[in-house]
SEDRENLUM-259711 format. One record per atom (N, C-alpha, C): x, y, z; atom name. Coordinates in steps of 0.1 Angstrom, whole numbers, always signed. Example, Ala and Ser with C-alpha at 12.3 -4.5 7.8 and 13.67 -1.06 7.14 Angstrom:
# SEDRENLUM-259711
[[+132, -57, +78], N],
[[+123, -45, +78], CA],
[[+132, -33, +78], C],
[[+128, -22, +71], N],
[[+137, -11, +71], CA],
[[+129, +0, +79], C],
END
This chain:
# SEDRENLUM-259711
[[-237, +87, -241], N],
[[-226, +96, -245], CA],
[[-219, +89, -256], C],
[[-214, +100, -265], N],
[[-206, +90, -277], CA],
[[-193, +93, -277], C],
[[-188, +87, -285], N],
[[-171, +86, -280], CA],
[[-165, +104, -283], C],
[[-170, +110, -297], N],
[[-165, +124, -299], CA],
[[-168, +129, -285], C],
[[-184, +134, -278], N],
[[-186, +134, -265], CA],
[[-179, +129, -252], C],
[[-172, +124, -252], N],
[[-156, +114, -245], CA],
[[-147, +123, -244], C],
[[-146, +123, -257], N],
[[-131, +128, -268], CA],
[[-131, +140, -260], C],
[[-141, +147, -265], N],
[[-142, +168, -261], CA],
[[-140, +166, -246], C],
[[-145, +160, -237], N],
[[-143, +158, -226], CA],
[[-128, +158, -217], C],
[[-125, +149, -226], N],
[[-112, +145, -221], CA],
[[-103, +155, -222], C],
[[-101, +157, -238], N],
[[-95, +176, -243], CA],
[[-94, +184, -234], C],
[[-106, +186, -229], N],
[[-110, +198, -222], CA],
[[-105, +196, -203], C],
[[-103, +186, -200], N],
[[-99, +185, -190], CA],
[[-82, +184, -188], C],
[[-77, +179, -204], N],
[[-65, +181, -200], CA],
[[-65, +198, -203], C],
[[-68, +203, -208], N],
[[-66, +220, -212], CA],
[[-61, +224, -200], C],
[[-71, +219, -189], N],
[[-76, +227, -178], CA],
[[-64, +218, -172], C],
[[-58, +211, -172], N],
[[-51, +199, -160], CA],
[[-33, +208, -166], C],
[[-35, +215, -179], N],
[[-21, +222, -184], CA],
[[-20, +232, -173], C],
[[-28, +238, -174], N],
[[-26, +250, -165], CA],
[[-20, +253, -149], C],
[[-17, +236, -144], N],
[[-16, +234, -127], CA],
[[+0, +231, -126], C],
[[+6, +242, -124], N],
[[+18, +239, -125], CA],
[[+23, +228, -119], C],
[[+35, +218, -121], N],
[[+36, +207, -115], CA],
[[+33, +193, -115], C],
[[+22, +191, -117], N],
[[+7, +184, -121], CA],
[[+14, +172, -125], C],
[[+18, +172, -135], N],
[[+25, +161, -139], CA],
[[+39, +156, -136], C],
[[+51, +166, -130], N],
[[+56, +158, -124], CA],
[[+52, +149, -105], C],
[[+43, +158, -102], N],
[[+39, +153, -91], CA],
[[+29, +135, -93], C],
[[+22, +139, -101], N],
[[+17, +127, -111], CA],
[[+30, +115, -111], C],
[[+44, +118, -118], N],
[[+54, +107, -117], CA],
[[+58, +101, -107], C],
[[+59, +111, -97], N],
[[+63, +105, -83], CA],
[[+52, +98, -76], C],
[[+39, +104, -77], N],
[[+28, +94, -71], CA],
[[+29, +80, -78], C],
[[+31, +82, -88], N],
[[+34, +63, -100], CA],
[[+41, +54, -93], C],
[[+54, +68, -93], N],
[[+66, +57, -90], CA],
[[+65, +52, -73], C],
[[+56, +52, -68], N],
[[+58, +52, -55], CA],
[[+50, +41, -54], C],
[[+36, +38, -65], N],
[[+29, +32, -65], CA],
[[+33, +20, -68], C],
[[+43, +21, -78], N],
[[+50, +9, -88], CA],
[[+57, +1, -79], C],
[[+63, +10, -65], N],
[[+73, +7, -58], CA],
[[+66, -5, -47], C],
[[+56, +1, -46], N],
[[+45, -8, -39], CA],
[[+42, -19, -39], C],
[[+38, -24, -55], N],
[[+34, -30, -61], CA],
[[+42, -40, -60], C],
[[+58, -36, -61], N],
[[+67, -49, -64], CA],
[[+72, -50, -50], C],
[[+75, -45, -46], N],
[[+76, -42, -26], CA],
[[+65, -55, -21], C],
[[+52, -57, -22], N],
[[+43, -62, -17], CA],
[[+44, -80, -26], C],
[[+48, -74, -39], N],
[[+50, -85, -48], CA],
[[+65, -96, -42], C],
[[+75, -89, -36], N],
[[+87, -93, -32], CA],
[[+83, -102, -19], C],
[[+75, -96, -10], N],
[[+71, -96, +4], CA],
[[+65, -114, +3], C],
[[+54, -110, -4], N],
[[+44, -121, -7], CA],
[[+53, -133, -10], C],
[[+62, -135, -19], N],
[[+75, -142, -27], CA],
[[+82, -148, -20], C],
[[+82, -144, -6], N],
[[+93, -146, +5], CA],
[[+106, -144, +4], C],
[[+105, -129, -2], N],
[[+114, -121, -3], CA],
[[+130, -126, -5], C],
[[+126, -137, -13], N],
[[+139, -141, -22], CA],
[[+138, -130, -36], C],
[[+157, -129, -35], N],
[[+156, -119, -49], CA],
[[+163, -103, -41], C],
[[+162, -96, -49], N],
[[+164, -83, -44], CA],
[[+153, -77, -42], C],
[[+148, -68, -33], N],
[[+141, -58, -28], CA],
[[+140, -49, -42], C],
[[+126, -42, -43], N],
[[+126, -33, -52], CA],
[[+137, -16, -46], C],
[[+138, -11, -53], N],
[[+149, +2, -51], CA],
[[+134, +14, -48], C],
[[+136, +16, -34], N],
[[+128, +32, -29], CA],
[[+127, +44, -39], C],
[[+115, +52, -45], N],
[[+117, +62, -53], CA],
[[+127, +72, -39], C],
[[+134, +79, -51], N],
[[+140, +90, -39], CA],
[[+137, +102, -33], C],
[[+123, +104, -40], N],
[[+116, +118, -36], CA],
[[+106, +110, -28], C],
[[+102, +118, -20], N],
[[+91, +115, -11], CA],
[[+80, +120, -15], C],
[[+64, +114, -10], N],
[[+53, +126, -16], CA],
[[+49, +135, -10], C],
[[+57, +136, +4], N],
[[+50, +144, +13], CA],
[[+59, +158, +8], C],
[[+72, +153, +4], N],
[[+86, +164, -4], CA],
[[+74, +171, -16], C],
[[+71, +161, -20], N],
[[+66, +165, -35], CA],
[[+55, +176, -38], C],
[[+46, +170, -22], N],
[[+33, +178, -21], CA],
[[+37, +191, -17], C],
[[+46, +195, -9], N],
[[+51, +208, -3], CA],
[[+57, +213, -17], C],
[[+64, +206, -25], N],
[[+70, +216, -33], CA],
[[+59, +215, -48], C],
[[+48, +215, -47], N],
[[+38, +216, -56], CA],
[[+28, +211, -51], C],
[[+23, +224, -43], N],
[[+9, +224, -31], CA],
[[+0, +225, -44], C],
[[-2, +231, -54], N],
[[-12, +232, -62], CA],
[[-14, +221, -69], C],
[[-6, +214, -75], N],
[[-9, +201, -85], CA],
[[-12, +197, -72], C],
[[-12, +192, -52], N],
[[-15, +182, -49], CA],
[[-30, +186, -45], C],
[[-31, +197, -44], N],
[[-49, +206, -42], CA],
[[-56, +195, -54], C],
[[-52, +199, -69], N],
[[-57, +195, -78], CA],
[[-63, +178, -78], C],
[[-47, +169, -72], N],
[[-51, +158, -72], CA],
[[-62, +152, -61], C],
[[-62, +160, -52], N],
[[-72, +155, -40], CA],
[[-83, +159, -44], C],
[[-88, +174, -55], N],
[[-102, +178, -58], CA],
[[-104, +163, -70], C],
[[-97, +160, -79], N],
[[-96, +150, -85], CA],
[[-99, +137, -77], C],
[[-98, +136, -70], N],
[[-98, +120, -63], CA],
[[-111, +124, -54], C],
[[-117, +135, -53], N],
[[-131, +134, -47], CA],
[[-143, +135, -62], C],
[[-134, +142, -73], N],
[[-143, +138, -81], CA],
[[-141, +123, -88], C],
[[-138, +116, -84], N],
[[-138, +102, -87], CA],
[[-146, +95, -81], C],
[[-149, +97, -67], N],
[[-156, +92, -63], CA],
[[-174, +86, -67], C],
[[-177, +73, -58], N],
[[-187, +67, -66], CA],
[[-201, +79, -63], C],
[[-203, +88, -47], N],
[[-211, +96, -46], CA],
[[-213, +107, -53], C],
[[-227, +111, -61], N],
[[-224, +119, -72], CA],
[[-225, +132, -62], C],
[[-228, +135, -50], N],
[[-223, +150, -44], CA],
[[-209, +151, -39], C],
[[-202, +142, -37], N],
[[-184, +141, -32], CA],
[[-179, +144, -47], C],
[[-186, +136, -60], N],
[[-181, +141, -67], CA],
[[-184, +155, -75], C],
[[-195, +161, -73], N],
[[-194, +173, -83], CA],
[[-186, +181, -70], C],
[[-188, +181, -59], N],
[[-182, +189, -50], CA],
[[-162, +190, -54], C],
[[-160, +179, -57], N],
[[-147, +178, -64], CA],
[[-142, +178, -78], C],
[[-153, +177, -85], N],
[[-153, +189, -100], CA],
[[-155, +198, -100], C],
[[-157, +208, -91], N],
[[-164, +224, -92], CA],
[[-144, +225, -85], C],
[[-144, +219, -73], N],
[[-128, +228, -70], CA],
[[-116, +225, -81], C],
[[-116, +215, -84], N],
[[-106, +211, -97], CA],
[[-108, +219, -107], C],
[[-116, +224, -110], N],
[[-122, +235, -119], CA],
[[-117, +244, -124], C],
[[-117, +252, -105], N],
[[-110, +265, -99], CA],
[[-100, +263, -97], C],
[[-90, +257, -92], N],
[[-78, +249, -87], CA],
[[-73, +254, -104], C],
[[-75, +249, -113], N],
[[-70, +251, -131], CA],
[[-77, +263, -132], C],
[[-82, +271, -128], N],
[[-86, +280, -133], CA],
[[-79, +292, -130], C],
[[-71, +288, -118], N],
[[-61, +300, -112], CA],
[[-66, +302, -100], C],
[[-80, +298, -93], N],
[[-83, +304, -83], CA],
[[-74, +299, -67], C],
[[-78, +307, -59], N],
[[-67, +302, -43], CA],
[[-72, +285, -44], C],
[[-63, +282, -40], N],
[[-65, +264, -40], CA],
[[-65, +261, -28], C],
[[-66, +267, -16], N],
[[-68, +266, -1], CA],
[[-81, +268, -3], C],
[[-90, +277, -6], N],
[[-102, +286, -8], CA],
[[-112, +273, -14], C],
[[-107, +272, -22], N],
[[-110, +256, -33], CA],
[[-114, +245, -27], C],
[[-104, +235, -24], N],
[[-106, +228, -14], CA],
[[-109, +231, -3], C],
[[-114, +241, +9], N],
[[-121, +247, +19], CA],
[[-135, +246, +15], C],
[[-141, +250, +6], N],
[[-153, +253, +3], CA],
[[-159, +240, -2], C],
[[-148, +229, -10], N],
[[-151, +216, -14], CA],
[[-154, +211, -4], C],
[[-143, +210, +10], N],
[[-147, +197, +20], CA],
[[-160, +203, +26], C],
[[-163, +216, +25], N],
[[-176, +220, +31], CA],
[[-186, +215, +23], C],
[[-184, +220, +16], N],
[[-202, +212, +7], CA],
[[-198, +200, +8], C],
[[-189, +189, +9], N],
[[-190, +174, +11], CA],
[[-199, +172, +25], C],
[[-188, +182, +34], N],
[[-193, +181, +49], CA],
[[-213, +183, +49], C],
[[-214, +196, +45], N],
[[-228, +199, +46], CA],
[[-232, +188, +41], C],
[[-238, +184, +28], N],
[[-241, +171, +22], CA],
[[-239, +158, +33], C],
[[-232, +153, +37], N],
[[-232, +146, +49], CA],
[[-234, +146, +62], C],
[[-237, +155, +66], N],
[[-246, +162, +78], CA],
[[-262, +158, +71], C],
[[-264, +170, +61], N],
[[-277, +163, +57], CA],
[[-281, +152, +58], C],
[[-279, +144, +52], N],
[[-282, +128, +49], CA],
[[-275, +117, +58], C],
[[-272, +121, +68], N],
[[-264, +109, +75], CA],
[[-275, +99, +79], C],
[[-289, +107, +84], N],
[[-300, +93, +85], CA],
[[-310, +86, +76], C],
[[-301, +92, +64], N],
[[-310, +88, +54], CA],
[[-306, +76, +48], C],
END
């Protein structure tokens, strides 16, 4: 693959990542929650001399209720991350639809199924 090949890629997934309303502020709050973590666990380890990192103030479970579609998006996204290439096209076909306008319940329903099916098949293999 070459980098322009990359490049168009990339474009083309943010095009598609514009269209999810939310997307990216839900994006901020999963960061900041992550960052929070990070220094939280960094403090802990430290023996928690110093001050405590400061709690983001939105929650994600708040975040996901008030932008069910950007969190549809991020879970079809995080299955297409994955290292199995059927979890992952199963979660690039709903991320797809999820940006494409389609029901995002419908989306991910039909995603965990073909994961599911796919792993029914092959579990003794």
């Amino acid at each position: 693959m070459t980098i322009n090949e990359i490049k168009e890629r990339r474009e083309a997934a943010e095009r598609l990542a514009a269209n999810v309303p939310g997307l990216e502020e839900l994006r901020q709050i999963r960061n900041e929650w992550e960052e929070y973590q990070y220094k939280f666990n960094r403090f802990i380890e430290g023996g928690c001399i110093g001050h405590a990192p400061i709690k983001p103030t939105v929650q994600i479970s708040t975040a996901n209720e008030t932008y069910p579609i950007a969190a549809a998006y991020l879970k079809a996204e995080s299955f297409e991350n994955a290292s199995n290439y059927a979890k992952s096209s199963a979660g690039k076909k709903a991320k797809e639809r999820i940006a494409n306008g389609e029901d995002y319940i419908t989306a991910l329903a039909d995603m965990e199924a073909e994961w599911n099916e796919y792993v029914e098949a092959n579990m003794w293999n």
